[in-house]
N, C-alpha and C positions, 0 to 999 in steps of 0.2 A: 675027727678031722672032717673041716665040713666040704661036702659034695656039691661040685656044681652040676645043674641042669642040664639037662642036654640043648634043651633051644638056648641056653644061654651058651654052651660051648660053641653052638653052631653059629650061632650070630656072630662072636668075636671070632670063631675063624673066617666067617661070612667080612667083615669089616677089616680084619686085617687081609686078607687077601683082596681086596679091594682097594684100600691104602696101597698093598705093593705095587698093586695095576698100576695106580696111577702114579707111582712113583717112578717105575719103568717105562711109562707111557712119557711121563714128561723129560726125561733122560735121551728117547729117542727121540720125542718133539723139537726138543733145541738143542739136536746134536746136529754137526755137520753134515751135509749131503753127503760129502768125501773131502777129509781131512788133509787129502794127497793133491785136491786138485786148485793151487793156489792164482791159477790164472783169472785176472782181473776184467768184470764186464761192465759196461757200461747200462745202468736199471735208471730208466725213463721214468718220473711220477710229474702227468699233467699237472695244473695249476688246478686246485678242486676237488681231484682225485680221494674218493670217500677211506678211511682205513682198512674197510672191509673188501675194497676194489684193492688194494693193493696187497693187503693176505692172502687174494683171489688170485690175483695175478703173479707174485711169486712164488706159492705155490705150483701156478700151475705150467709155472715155466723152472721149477725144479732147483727152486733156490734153498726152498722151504720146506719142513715132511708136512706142516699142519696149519693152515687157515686160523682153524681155532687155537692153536697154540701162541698164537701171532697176536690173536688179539687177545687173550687172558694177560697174555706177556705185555704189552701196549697199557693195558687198564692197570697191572701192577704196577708199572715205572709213571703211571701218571703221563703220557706219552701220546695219548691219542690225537690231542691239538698240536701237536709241537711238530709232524711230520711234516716237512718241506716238499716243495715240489723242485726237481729239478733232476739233473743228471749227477748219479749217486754211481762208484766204485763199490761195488759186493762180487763175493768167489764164494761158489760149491763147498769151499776151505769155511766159512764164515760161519760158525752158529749162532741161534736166533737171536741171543741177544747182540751180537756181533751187528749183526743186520740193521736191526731193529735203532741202534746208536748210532750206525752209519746213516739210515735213512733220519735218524732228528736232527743230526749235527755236520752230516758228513758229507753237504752238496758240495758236488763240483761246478755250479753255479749261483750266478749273486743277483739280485734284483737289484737295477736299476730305475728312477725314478724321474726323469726328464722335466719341467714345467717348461708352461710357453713361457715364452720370449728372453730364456735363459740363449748368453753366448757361447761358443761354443770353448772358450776356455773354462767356465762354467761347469760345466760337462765335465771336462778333463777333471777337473780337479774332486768332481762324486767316483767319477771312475777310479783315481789314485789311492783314493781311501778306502775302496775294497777290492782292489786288484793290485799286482805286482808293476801295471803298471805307471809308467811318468807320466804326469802330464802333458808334460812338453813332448811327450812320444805321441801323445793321440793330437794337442794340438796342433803338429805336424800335416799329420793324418787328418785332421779333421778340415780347418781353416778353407781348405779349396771348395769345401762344402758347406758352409756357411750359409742357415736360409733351410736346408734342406737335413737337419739332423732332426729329423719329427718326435716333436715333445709325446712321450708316452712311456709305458711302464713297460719293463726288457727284463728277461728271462737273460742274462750275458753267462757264454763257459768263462770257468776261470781264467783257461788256457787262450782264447780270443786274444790276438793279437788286434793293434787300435784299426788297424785295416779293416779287420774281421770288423768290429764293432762301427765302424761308417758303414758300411755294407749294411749289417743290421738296421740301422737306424735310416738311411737313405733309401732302400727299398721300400721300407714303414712308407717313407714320405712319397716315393711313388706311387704306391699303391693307394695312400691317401688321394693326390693330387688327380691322379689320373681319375678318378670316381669323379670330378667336378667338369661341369659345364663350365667352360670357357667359354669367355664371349666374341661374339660373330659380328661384324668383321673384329680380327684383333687388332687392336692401335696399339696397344702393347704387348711383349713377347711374353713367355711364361716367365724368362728370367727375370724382366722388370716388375711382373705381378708379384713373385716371392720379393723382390724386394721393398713393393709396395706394402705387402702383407706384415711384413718386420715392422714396418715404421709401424703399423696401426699397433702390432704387437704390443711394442713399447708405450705408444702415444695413448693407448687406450687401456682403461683399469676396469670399466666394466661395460660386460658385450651391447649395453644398448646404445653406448659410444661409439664403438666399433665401424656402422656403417655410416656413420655421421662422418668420423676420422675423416674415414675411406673417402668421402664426401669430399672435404675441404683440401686432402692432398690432389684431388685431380680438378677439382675448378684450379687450383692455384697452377699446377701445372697446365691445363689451359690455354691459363694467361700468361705464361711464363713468366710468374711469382713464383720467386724464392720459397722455397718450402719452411725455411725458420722453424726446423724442431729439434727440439732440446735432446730427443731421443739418439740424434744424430751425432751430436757434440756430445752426448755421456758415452759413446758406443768410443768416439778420436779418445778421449781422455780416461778410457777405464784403466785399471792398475789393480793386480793380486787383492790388494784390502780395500779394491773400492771400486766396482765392474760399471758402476748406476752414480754416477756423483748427481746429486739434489741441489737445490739452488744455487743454479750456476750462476757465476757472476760477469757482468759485463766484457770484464778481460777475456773468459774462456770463452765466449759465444764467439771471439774473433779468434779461436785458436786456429793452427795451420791445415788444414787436412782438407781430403776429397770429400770427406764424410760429413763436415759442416755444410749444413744446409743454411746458412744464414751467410755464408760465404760464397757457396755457390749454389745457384738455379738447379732445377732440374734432379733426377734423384740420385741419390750416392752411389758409388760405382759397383756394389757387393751389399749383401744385405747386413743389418746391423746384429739380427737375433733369429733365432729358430721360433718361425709362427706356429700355431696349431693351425686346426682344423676352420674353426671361427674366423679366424685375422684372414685366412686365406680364401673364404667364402665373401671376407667383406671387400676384401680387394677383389673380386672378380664383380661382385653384385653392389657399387656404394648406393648408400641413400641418395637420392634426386632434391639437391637442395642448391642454394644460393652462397651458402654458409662460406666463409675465404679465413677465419678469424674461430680460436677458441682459448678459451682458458682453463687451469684446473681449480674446482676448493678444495678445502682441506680434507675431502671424502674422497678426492681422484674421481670426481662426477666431472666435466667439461660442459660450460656453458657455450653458446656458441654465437658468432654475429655476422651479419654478411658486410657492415663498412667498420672503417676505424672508430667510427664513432661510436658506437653498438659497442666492439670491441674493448676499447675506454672504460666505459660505462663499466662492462662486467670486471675489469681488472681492478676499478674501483669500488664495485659490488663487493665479490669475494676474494681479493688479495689484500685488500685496505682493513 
């Protein structure tokens, strides 16, 4: 009968006692804190938030026995990009992997993604597709705010009522607004400059437009010319499958509303669109020009003229 070694006995009780370690280590690594205690917390991960901060920090607020457990476990499920930041439900009751699937899958919050010069039925309708609620429930909520729903990216709770959600968004835009120099004396109020900043919103596709826009809407008002923008009449005539209608035609420039500026002078009563940051810096600072007249080409660049004539010319440049 053949004899084993002693280093070699000692080695495999050295390896298997080693195996059991870690077998009983990883047993109590992603067992529950307390299996008893099913009361539900509310676990914070900033936007950024590295996986190694967050092993850190449930750990060390007693969610977790092992940092290191958290992230072995992380690298096995292939998991380590997929964590979310937001406000996540985990309990003391939860073992790691428990946790660990709540924080990939399991936010109680949804990013929203706002662009300029989106209306605010717009809005409702990104909000309806990852929340419980209606549109018609924020546009409710929202509509009196129009102008001031600040285009940007939102951490929203699920639970956010559309109230909740103006609030968030409308602060955004104060705290924007409020960082800008207004101009001394004002000739116009803040309300008329958000309004103003909409129009450029819409009327302008790319920001070296912008102060030029901003330009042409205030010689024309001025003069008290007609503002004649299209931006205006797609804002009276938008509809569920169509917010922006494109070459309008002669009938709809005379459609009925306070909001046609080719109908009336002076600017529309409410703004058309949620400007950003740019449309509302151009409305407070426009270029210093002569400009009364612009056109678009087929790039959304605006050529620009100060008489009819000029004007003509470019309609017969790039529209022809």
């Amino acid at each position: 009968m053949k004899k084993f070694k002693p280093s070699f006995v000692i080695g495999f009780a050295l390896l298997l006692a080693l195996s059991m370690g870690i077998f009983f280590w990883w047993r109590w690594a992603t067992s529950p804190i307390d299996a008893n205690d099913d009361t539900r917390q509310v676990f914070v991960v900033p936007q950024g938030q590295t996986a190694n901060t967050i092993g850190k920090r449930l750990e060390d607020q007693g969610y977790i026995r092992s940092q290191l457990a958290f992230k072995l476990l992380l690298n096995r499920k292939s998991l380590d990009a997929k964590l979310q930041a937001g406000d996540f439900y985990i309990s003391y009751s939860m073992d790691l992997p428990a946790i660990i699937e709540s924080l990939a899958h399991g936010s109680l919050d949804y990013w929203l993604t706002i662009p300029e010069g989106w209306r605010s039925e717009q809005v409702a309708a990104a909000i309806a597709k990852k929340s419980s609620l209606s549109s018609q429930d924020f546009i409710v909520a929202a509509k009196p705010y129009e102008g001031r729903l600040f285009p940007d990216t939102y951490l929203i709770p699920q639970q956010a009522t559309a109230e909740d959600i103006v609030s968030i968004l409308t602060n955004n835009f104060d705290k924007k607004f409020s960082s800008l120099k207004l101009p001394q004396p004002q000739k116009f109020s803040p309300d008329q400059l958000i309004i103003i900043a909409s129009l450029i919103e819409r009327e302008a596709r790319h920001e070296s437009d912008r102060p030029l826009v901003s330009s042409v809407i205030y010689n024309r008002l001025n003069l008290g010319m007609a503002l004649q923008l299209d931006a205006t009449v797609q804002y009276a005539l938008g509809q569920p499958d169509n917010w922006w209608s494109q070459n309008l035609s002669r009938e709809q420039l005379t459609t009925l509303s306070a909001y046609n500026t080719y109908a009336h002078p002076g600017l529309p009563p409410a703004p058309i669109a949620n400007p950003g940051l740019a449309a509302l810096e151009a409305a407070i600072d426009p270029a210093d020009t002569d400009y009364l007249y612009y056109v678009s080409d087929s790039g959304g660049y605006n050529h620009y003229a100060k008489d009819i004539e000029g004007h003509n010319q470019n309609i017969s440049q790039y529209l022809n």
